[in-house]
N, C-alpha and C positions, 0 to 999 in steps of 0.2 A: 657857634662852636662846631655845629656838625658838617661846615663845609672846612673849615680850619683843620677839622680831624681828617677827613676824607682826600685835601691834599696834601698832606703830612702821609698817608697812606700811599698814596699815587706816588709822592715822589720818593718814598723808599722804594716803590716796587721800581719804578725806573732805576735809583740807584743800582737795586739788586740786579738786574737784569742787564745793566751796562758792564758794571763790575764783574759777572760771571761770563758776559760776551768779549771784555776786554782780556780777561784771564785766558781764556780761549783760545783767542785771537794771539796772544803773544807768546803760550805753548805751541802751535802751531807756526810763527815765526820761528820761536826757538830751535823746534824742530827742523826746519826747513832749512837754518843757517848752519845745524851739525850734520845735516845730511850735504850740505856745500861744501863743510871742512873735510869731511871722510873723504868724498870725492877728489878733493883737492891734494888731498894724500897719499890719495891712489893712485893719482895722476902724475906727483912728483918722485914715484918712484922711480928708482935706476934699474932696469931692469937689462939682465946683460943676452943676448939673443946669441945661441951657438951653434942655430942652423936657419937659414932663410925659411926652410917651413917651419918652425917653432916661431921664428919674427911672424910670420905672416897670421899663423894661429892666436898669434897674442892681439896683434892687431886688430884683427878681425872680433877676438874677443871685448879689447877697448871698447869699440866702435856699438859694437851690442849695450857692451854696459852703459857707455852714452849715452845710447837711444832709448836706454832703461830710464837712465838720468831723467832725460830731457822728459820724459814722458810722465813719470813721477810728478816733477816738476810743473807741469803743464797742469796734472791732474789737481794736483794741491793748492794750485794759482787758483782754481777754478771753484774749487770746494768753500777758499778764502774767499773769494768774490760772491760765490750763492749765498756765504753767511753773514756777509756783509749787507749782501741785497735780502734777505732777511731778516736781519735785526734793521735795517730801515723800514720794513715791510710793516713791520711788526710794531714798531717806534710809531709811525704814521699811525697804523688802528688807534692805536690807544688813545692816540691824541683825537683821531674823530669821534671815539666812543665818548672819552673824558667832555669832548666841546658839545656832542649832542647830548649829554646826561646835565653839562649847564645847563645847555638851552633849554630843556624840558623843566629844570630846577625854577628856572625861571618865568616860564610860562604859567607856572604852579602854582609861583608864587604871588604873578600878575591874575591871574584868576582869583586867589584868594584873597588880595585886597582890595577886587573888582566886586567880589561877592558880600564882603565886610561893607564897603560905600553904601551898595544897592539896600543892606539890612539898614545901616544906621539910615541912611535916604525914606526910606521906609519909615523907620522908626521914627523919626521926627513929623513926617507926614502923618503916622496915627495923632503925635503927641498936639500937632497944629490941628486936626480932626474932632480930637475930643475935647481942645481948648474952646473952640470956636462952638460947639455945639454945649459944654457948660454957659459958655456966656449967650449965648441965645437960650436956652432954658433959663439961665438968670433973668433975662429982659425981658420973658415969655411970665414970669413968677412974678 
C-alpha cells in the first residue's frame, strides 16, 4: 500500500503542476491574441492626414508602435519558450528522482530478503547442528 499511496501522490502532484502550467500557458496565449486584436485595430483605423508633416508624424509613430509590437511579441515568445523548457526541465527531475527512489526501494528491498535467506540459511544450519549432535549423544548413551 505504501508504494500505491506514494504514486497516487506523485501523480496528483504532476496533475497539479501541469494543470497550474497549463492555466499559465493559456493566460499568456490569451493575452498575447488580445494584444494582436488591439493592434489589429489600431491598424485598421482611417485616419485622415491634413498635412504631409502630421502624415509623416503619424507614420513614423506607426512604425515605433510596431517595433514596440514586434518587440513585445518577441519578448513573450521567449518567456513562453523558457516556461515551456522549464516545465520540461522540471517534468524530467522528478521523473529521475521518482526512478532513483524505486531503484533504491528496491535495493532495500533486495537486501532485505537477501538478509531474511542468510537468517533462516542459518537457522536451519543451527537446527541440522543440534539434530545431529542429540542423535550422537543418543548413540554415545
Amino acid at each position: 500500500t505504501g508504494l500505491g499511496e506514494q504514486c497516487n501522490e506523485s501523480i496528483a502532484r504532476d496533475r497539479e503542476v501541469f494543470i497550474k502550467s497549463y492555466n499559465e500557458r493559456k493566460d499568456k496565449e490569451r493575452l498575447f491574441r488580445r494584444r494582436e486584436e488591439l493592434d489589429k485595430k489600431e491598424r485598421s483605423k482611417i485616419k485622415t492626414t491634413p498635412s504631409k508633416e502630421l502624415a509623416e508624424k503619424r507614420a513614423a509613430e506607426k512604425t515605433a508602435l510596431r517595433d514596440q509590437i514586434v518587440r513585445e511579441r518577441q519578448k513573450m515568445e521567449e518567456t513562453m519558450r523558457k516556461d515551456r523548457e522549464r516545465e520540461e526541465r522540471t517534468k524530467k527531475e522528478e521523473i529521475e528522482h521518482a526512478k532513483s527512489e524505486a531503484a533504491t526501494r528496491k535495493a532495500q528491498q533486495a537486501a532485505a530478503r537477501a538478509e531474511a535467506s542468510d537468517r533462516r540459511r542459518q537457522a536451519l544450519q543451527d537446527d541440522a547442528r543440534l539434530h545431529r549432535n542429540l542423535l550422537r549423544q543418543e548413540e554415545e548413551y
